[in-house]
C-alpha positions, 0 to 999 in steps of 0.5 A: 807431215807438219800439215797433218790434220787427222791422226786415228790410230786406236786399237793397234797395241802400238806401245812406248811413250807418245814422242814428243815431236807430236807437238810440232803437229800445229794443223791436228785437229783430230786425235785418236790413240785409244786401246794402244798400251802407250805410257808416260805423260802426254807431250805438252803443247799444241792441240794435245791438251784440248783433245777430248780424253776419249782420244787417249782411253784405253792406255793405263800407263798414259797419264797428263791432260786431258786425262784425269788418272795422273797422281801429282807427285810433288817437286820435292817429295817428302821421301826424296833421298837430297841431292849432292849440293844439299848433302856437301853444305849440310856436311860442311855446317856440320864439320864448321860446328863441330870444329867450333867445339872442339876449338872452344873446349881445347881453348877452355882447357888451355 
């Protein structure tokens, strides 16, 4: 199937994310997965991103190029909860700071 070179298979309420092996696909030159109920990001490589988006219309849940309907979400969103590493070094300033002015007022009262 590497030297498949035309996929149709719109309007079959077929559904899941588009796997990502459609990539290795390097001979597709024709497309057409409308009216399904896939999700997710469409696979990046190969083809898939020339591809007119008529070719993935019809998926609400589809998102990436060529289509227009994904929202940029950025790397490091401003309501993301920090990972483990950032939380462990902010306890650790946290604790030496804190060590420091306890330090400091028994070695003032002394």
């Amino acid at each position: 199937m590497k030297n498949l070179e035309s996929l149709d298979l719109s309007n079959n309420k077929l559904s899941g994310e588009i796997p990502n092996n459609i990539t290795l696909l390097t001979f597709l030159g024709y497309l057409n997965i409308s009216y399904n109920n896939f999700h997710g990001k469409i696979p990046i490589g190969t083809q898939l991103q020339s591809l007119d988006a008529s070719s993935f219309i019809g998926n609400p849940n589809l998102c990436g190029v060529p289509l227009d309907n994904c929202t940029r979400v950025d790397e490091y969103p401003k309501t993301a909860t920090p990972s483990i590493e950032i939380e462990d070094g902010d306890s650790i300033k946290e604790s030496l700071f804190l060590g420091m002015g306890v330090g400091f007022a028994v070695g003032l009262w002394g």
